[in-house]
C-alpha positions in Angstrom: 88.6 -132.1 21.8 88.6 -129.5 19.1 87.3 -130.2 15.9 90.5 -129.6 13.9 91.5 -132.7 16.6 88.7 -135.0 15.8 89.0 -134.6 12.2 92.8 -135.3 12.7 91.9 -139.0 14.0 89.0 -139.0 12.4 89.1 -137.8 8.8 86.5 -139.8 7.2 84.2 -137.1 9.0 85.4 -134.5 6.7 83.0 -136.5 3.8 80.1 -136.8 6.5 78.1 -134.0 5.3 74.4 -133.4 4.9 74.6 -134.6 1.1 76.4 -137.4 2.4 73.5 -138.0 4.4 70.5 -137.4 2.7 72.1 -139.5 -0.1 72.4 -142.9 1.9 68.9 -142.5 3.2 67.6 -142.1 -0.2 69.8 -145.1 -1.0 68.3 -147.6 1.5 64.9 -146.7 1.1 65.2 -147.6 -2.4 67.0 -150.8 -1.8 64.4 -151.8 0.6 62.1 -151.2 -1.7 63.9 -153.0 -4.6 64.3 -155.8 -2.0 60.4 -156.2 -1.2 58.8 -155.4 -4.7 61.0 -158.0 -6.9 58.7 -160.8 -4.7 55.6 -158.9 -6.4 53.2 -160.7 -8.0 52.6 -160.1 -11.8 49.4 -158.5 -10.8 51.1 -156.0 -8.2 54.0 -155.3 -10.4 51.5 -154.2 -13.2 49.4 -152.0 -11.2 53.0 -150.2 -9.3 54.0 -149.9 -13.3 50.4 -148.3 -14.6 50.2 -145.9 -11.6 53.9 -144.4 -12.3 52.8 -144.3 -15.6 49.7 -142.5 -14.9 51.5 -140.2 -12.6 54.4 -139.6 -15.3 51.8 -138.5 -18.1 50.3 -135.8 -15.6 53.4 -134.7 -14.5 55.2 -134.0 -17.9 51.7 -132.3 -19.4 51.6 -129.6 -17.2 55.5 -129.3 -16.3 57.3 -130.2 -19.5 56.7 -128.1 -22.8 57.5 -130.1 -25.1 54.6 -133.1 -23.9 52.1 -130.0 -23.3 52.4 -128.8 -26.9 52.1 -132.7 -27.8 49.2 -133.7 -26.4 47.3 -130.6 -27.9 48.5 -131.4 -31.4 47.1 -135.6 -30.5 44.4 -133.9 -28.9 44.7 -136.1 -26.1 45.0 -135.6 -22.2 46.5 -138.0 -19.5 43.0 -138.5 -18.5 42.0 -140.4 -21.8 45.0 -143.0 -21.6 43.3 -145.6 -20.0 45.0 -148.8 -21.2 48.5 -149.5 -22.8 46.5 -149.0 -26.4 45.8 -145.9 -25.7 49.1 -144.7 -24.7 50.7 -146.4 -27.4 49.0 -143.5 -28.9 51.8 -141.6 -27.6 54.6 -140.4 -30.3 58.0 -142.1 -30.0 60.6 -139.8 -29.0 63.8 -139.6 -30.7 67.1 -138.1 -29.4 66.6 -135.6 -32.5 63.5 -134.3 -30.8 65.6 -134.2 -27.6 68.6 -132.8 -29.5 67.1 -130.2 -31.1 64.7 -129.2 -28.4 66.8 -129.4 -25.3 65.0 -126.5 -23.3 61.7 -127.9 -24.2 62.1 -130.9 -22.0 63.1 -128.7 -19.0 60.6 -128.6 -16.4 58.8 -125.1 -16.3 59.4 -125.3 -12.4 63.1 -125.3 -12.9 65.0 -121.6 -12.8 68.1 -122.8 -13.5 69.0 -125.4 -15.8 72.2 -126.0 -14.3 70.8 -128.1 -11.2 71.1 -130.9 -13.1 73.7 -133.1 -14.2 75.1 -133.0 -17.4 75.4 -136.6 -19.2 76.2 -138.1 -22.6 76.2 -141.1 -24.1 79.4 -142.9 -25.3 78.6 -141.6 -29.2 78.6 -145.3 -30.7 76.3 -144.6 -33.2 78.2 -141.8 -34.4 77.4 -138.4 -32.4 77.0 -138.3 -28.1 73.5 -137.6 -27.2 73.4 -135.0 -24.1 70.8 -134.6 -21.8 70.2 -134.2 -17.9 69.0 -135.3 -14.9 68.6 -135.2 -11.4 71.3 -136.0 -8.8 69.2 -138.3 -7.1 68.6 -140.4 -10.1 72.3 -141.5 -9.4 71.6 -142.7 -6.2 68.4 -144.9 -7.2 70.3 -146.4 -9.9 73.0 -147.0 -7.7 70.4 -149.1 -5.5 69.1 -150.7 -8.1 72.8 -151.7 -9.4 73.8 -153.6 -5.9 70.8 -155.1 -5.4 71.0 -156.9 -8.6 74.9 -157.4 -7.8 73.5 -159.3 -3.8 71.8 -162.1 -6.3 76.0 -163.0 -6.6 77.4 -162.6 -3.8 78.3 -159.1 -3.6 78.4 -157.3 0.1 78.4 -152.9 0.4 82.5 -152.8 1.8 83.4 -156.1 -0.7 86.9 -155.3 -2.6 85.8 -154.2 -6.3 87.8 -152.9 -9.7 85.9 -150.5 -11.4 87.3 -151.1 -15.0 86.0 -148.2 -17.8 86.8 -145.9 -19.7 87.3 -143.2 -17.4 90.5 -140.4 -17.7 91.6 -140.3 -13.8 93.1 -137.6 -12.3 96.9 -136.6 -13.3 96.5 -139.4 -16.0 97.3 -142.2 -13.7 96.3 -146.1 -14.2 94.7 -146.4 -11.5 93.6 -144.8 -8.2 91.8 -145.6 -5.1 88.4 -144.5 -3.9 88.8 -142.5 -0.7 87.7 -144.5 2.6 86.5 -147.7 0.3 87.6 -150.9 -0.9 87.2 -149.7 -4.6 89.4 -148.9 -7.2 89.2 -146.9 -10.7 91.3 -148.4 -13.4 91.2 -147.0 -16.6 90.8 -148.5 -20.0 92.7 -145.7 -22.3 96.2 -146.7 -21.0 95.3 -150.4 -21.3 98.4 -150.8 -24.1 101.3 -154.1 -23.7 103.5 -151.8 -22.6 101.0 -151.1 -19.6 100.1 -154.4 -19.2 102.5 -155.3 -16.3 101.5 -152.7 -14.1 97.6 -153.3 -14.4 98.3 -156.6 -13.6 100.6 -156.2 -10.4 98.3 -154.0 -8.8 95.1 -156.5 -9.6 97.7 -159.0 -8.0 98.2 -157.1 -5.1 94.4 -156.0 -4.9 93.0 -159.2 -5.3 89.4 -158.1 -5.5 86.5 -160.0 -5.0 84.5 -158.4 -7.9 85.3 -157.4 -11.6 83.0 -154.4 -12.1 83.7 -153.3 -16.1 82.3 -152.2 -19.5 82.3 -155.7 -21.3 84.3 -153.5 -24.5 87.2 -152.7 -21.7 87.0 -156.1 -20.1 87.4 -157.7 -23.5 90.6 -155.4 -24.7 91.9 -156.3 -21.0 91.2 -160.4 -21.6 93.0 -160.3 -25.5 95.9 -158.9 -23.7 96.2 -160.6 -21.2 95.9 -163.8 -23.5 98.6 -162.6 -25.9 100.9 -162.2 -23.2 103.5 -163.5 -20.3 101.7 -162.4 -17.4 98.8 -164.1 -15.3 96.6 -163.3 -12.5 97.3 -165.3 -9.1 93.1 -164.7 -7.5 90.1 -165.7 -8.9 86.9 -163.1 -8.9 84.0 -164.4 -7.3 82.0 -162.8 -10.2 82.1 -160.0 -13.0 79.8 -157.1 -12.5 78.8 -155.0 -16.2 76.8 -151.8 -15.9 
């Protein structure tokens, strides 16, 4: 069978690529590990949490400018941290520092700034903060996120809403996550003239799991309160993060 065939009854394969890949293994070796460690003891726990922070300290004094220049003007090394007092030592940093000194947090191994992903904050207290990271870092937190979401029921394949503040492509309400039982529904169009159609398709959905931003949730809720319409399922939880 030829590939253009196979991907003709197959199309999923299309999305199996080496990313693909390397990005579940990454996945379950953090969830594993999320699944062994949070039966630690206090004592474990607190020598897995020094050690990172040991290794962290290293790492940003001879990669990262910014905490090279720093620990010359403390005249301190990693090295002389030896308990939390001592690192509390350590000057706070402030998203002006950040801000202001973007480049300066860039690893000196990096050539090109632009292998990292671009994120900002939502601007609640009154201007985004930008900054970058890793693409893996998505892929830990994702672990992290549906490990804590197992301790209620939730199963990888369960049907979930994904309700934020996200603009979705050609402006629509809502749209489905290729080869998953997931949906996006966006919170700008949430309005009483919308109302109806967010909850027919919640109706038809019926998912299992609410996962929202508590502020979108809420202007959801009032509306739903002040109105006509009702829900005919019952979610076996509500997922924030």
């Amino acid at each position: 069978m030829k590939s253009e065939q196979i991907l003709r009854y197959f199309p999923f394969l299309r999305y199996l690529k080496y990313r693909n890949i390397e990005d579940r293994i990454t996945y379950l070796k953090w969830f594993n590990f999320i699944e062994q460690s949070q039966w630690w003891s206090k004592e474990e726990l607190d020598n897995y949490q020094w050690n990172k922070i040991k290794f962290l300290l290293n790492y940003v004094n001879e990669s990262i400018p910014y905490y090279t220049e720093l620990f010359k003007q403390i005249s301190c090394h990693p090295n002389d941290i030896k308990n939390w007092d001592d690192f509390r030592k350590i000057p706070i940093l402030t998203k002006e520092d950040v801000r202001f000194r973007i480049n300066d947090y860039t690893p000196v191994n990096c050539k090109n700034i632009k292998t990292f992903i671009e994120h900002k904050t939502g601007g609640s207290t009154g201007e985004p903060f930008m900054f970058y990271k890793e693409h893996e870092m998505d892929i830990i937190e994702h672990a992290f996120m549906t490990q804590q979401w197992k301790r209620v029921g939730y199963k990888e394949g369960d049907s979930r809403i994904i309700l934020r503040g996200d603009v979705l492509k050609n402006h629509e309400l809502f749209q489905r996550v290729k080869f998953s039982n997931q949906w996006f529904f966006s919170s700008y169009y949430l309005t009483p003239e919308n109302l109806g159609t967010y909850v027919a398709m919640l109706n038809r959905i019926k998912p299992k799991f609410l996962h929202v931003y508590p502020s979108s949730l809420y202007t959801f809720t009032q509306l739903l309160i002040n109105s006509d319409y009702t829900l005919n399922f019952s979610p076996i939880a509500i997922l924030c993060g």
